[in-house]
N, C-alpha and C positions, 0 to 999 in steps of 0.2 A: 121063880123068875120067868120059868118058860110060859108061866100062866098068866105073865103081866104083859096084858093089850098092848103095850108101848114096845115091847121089846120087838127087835126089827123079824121079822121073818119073809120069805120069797114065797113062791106062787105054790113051791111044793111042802111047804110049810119047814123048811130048814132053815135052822140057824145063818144069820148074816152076821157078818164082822162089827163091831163096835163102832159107831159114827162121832166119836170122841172128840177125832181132829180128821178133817178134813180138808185139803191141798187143795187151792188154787191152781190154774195151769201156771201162771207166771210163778208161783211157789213151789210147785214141783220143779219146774223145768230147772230157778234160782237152784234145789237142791241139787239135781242134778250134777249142775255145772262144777258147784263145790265139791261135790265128791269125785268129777271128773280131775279137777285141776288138782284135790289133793291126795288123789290114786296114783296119778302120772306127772313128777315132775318132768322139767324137758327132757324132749327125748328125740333122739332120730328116726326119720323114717326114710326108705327109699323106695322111688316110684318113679313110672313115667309122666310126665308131664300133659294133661290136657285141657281146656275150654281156657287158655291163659289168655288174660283181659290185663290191659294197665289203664283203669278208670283216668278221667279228668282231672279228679281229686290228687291223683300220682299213687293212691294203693292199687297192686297187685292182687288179682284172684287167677285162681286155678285151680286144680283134680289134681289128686295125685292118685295113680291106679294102679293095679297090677292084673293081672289075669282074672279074679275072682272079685277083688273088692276097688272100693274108689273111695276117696277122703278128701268134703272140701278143703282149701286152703286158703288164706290172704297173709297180705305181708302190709304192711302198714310202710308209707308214704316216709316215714324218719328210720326206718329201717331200710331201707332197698337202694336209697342213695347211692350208695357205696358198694354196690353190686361190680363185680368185674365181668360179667356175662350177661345177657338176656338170655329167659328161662322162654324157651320156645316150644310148641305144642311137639310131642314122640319124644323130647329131649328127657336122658334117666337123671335122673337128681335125688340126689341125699338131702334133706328138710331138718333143722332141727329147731323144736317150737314146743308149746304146749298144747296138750290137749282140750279144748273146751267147750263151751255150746253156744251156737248165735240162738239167745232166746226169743227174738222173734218170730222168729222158725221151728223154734227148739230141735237145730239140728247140731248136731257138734263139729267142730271141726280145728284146723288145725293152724292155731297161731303163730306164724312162722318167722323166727328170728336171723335166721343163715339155711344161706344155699349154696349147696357146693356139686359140684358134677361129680356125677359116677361113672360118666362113660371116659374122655379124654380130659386132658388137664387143664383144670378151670381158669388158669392162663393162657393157655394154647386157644381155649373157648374165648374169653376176652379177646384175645390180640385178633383172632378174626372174624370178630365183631364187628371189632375196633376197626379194623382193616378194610371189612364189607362197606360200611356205614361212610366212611371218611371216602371212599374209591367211587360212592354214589354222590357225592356232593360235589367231585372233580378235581379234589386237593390234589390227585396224585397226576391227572393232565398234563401231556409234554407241551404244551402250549401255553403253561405259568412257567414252564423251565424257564431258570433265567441264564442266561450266557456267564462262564468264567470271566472275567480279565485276565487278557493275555497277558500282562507284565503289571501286576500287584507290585504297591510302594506297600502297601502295611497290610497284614493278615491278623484278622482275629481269631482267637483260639476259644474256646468255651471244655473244660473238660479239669479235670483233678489235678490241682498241681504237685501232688505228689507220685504219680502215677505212671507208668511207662511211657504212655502215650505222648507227654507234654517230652520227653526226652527225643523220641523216635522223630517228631515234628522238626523239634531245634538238629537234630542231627542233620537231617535229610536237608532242610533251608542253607542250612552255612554251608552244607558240601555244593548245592546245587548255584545259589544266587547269597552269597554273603550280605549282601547291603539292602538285604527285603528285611523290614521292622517287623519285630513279632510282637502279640497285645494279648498278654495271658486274662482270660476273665475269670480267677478259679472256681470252681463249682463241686457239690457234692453229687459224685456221677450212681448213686442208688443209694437204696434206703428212702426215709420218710422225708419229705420236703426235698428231696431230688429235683424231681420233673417242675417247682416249682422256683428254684435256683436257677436251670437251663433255660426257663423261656423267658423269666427275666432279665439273664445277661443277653440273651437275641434283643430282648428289647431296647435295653440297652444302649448297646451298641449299633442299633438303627437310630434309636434319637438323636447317637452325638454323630454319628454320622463319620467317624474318624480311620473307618478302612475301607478294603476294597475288597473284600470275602470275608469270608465266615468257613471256619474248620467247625464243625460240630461231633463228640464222638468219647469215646472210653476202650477199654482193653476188654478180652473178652469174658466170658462169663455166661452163667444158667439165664434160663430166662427170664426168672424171675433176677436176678441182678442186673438186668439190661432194662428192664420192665420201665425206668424210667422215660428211656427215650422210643417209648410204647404210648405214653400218658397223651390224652387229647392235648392236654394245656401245651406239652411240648409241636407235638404235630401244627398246630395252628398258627402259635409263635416262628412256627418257619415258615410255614404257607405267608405269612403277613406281613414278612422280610420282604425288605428294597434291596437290600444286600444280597448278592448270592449267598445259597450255603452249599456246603459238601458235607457229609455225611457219613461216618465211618464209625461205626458202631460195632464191636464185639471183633470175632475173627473174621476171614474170608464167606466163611460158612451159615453164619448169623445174617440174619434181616430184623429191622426194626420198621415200627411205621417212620419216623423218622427218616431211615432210609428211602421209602417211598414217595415222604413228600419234598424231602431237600429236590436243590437241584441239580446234584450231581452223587453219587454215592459212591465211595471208595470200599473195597473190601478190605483194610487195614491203615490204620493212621499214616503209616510213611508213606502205601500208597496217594493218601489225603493228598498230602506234602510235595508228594510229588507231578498229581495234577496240578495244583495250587503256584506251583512255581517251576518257571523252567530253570534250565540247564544253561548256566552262564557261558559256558566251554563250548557247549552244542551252537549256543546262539552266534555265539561268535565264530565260529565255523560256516554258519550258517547264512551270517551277513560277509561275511569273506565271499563265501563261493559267491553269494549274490552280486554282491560287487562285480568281481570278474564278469560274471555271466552277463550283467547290464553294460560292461567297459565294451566286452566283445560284441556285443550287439550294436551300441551303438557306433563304436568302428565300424565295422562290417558295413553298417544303414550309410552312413557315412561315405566310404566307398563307394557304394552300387548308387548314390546318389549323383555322386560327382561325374561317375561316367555314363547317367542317364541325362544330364544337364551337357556333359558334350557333346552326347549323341541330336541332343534336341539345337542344339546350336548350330551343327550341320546338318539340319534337315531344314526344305523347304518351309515346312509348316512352324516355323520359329521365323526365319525370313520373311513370307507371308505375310504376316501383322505388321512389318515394317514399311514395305512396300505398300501396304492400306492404307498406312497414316499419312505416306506422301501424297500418292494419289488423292485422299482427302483432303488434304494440306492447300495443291493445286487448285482441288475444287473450289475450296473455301475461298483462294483467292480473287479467281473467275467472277464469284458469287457477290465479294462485296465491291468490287472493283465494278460489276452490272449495276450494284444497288446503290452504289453512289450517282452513275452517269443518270438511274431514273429518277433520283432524289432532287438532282439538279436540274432537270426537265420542267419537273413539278412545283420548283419552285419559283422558273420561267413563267409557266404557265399561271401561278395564283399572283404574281404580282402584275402581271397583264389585266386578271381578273376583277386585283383590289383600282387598278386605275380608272377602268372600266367603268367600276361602280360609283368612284367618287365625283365622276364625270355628272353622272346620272343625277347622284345627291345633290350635287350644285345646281343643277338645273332646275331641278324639283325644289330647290330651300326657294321658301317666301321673299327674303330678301331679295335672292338674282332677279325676281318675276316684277318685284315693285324696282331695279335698276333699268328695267325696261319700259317702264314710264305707266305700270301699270297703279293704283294704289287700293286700298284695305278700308272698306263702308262698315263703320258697327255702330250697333244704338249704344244711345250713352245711359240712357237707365238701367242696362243688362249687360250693356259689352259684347249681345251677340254681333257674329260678321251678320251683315245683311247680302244676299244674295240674289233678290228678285224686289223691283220697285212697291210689289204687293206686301210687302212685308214691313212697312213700314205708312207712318200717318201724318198726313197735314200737317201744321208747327211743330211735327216733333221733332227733338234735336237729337245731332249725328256728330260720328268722329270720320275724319277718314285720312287715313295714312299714306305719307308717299315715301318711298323710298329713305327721302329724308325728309324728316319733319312732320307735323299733323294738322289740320284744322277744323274748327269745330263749328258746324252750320245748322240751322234750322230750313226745315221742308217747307216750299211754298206750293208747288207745283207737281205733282206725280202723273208721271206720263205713261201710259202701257207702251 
């Protein structure tokens, strides 16, 4: 066989390996991956976190590294949804995935199913996410605060009704203001579908529109038992309230975001209770003193009125204006007592004026001129006066009026 020309040999005439089956690269690499995925079911890894990308698509890439080695990673777009943290570049993380190969690269890397922190606690990481992210968009801004009402006819409750809180509430109301209505919404204040029960009693309760605040809140507890009112869907549902809310989550020592965005945060439910509603005793104490304090003022104003009004009564400058009006008064009479005697002058004078004239008119009417033996020459084909002999022709016939009566003549003779 060594002597058969076909058989493979190399440059220094050594046997070569058998070219029986030979692998494609996308067949190798295919092998690869199989023996990868069936060497390594899932497994954890822990590393730090670097070159983390969240594509357009909504998958996840990143490194995971350690001093020595580095491992790509991706997380697929239906896995990451539900992430409680953002995996940020230097941040330590536990991975758990399978091991595989991207064969178009034929590099391997690491199919990642869960992530969870190695350094502080992946809730603790969440909430101040959650916390960073919501505080940059201006949820938490004193400038959406909304003001309490000072005197609440009905308060809505959102919280367990079996629970301390919903007691601690009713207590603190009847000892302070008895005749405030209370509006139990009950809800499941943690566990699964929590945070999803709380924002829809917010909403609720803003659609029907039937109180005057909002208590929001639970008894205390881990974090993860409060975790609820952590949840975006809840934080939003208060920021989106017309209603105020107060906010009283866990004990004095607890913060929730919640806490941050309501608009008023109590460190413990009765405290809630007792921002939420005054002190029926106090008020009345308090509209007492007021009372007094406005009776006395106004007496007092009262007083110092009266003998600023007598003082003004015996001073010249109160007399003053009295003395002006007579003075005026005289003037006034002076005044039209002159404006009569000219008014009558002037009426001397234009009836003088109208006689005057009518004198005039008379003399000037045509009539008085033809009483004085004068009379009126017109043609009679026109009707004009005639006024000069030249204006007028041989046989032609005339009117001419006297005073009284007319006659009508024909021209024989025109004399200049």
């Amino acid at each position: 066989m060594k002597d058969d020309p076909t058989y493979p040999r190399n440059e220094g005439h050594e046997v070569c390996p058998s070219t029986d089956k030979i692998y494609t690269v996308s067949e190798i690499t295919r092998e690869i991956k199989l023996t990868l995925e069936d060497t390594f079911p899932p497994i954890w890894i822990e590393g730090e976190v670097s070159n983390f990308k969240r594509h357009t698509s909504g998958h996840l890439y990143f490194s995971l590294k350690d001093q020595e080695s580095q491992i790509s990673c991706v997380m697929w777009r239906g896995r990451n949804q539900n992430l409680l943290f953002q995996p940020e570049d230097g941040m330590k993380v536990r991975v758990w995935g399978n091991v595989t190969v991207y064969e178009r690269q034929g590099r391997y890397q690491l199919d990642v199913i869960l992530i969870r922190s190695a350094g502080r606690g992946e809730l603790q990481l969440a909430f101040e996410a959650m916390k960073k992210r919501l505080e940059a968009e201006g949820l938490f801004r004193s400038e959406f605060k909304k003001r309490l009402p000072p005197f609440p006819e009905r308060i809505g409750i959102i919280t367990s009704p079996t629970g301390a809180v919903i007691q601690d509430i009713i207590s603190v109301t009847r000892r302070r203001f008895p005749s405030v209505q209370l509006i139990l919404r009950p809800v499941r204040v943690q566990g699964e579908g929590a945070a999803e029960e709380i924002a829809e009693a917010i909403k609720d309760f803003n659609a029907y529109q039937q109180v005057d605040v909002l208590i929001v809140g639970r008894g205390g507890g881990s974090l993860e038992d409060l975790w609820a009112f952590n949840e975006e869907i809840v934080a939003r549902a208060i920021f989106d309230s017309t209603i105020p809310i107060v906010s009283s989550v866990g004990h004095e020592t607890d913060f929730s975001i919640a806490d941050f965005v309501a608009d008023v945060r109590a460190p413990t439910p009765s405290a809630a209770a007792e921002l939420v509603v005054r002190d029926r005793e106090e008020l009345l104490q308090t509209m007492s003193h007021w009372n007094y304090t406005l009776n006395r003022a106004l007496e007092d104003r009262i007083v110092l009125n009266r003998e600023k009004i007598e003082m003004i009564k015996r001073s010249y400058g109160f007399r003053w204006p009295i003395d002006r009006i007579r003075e005026y008064r005289q003037r006034l009479d002076e005044v039209s007592k002159n404006q009569e005697t000219i008014f009558l002058h002037q009426m001397d004078r234009l009836k003088s004026d109208i006689i005057r004239l009518k004198s005039k008119l008379q003399a000037l009417c045509p009539q008085e001129v033809l009483q004085r033996g004068y009379s009126i020459t017109t043609r009679i084909s026109d009707n004009r006066v005639i006024k000069t002999s030249s204006e007028v022709s041989e046989k032609e016939n005339i009117r001419i009026r006297f005073a009284k009566g007319t006659i009508r003549s024909m021209v024989e003779v025109i004399e200049e």
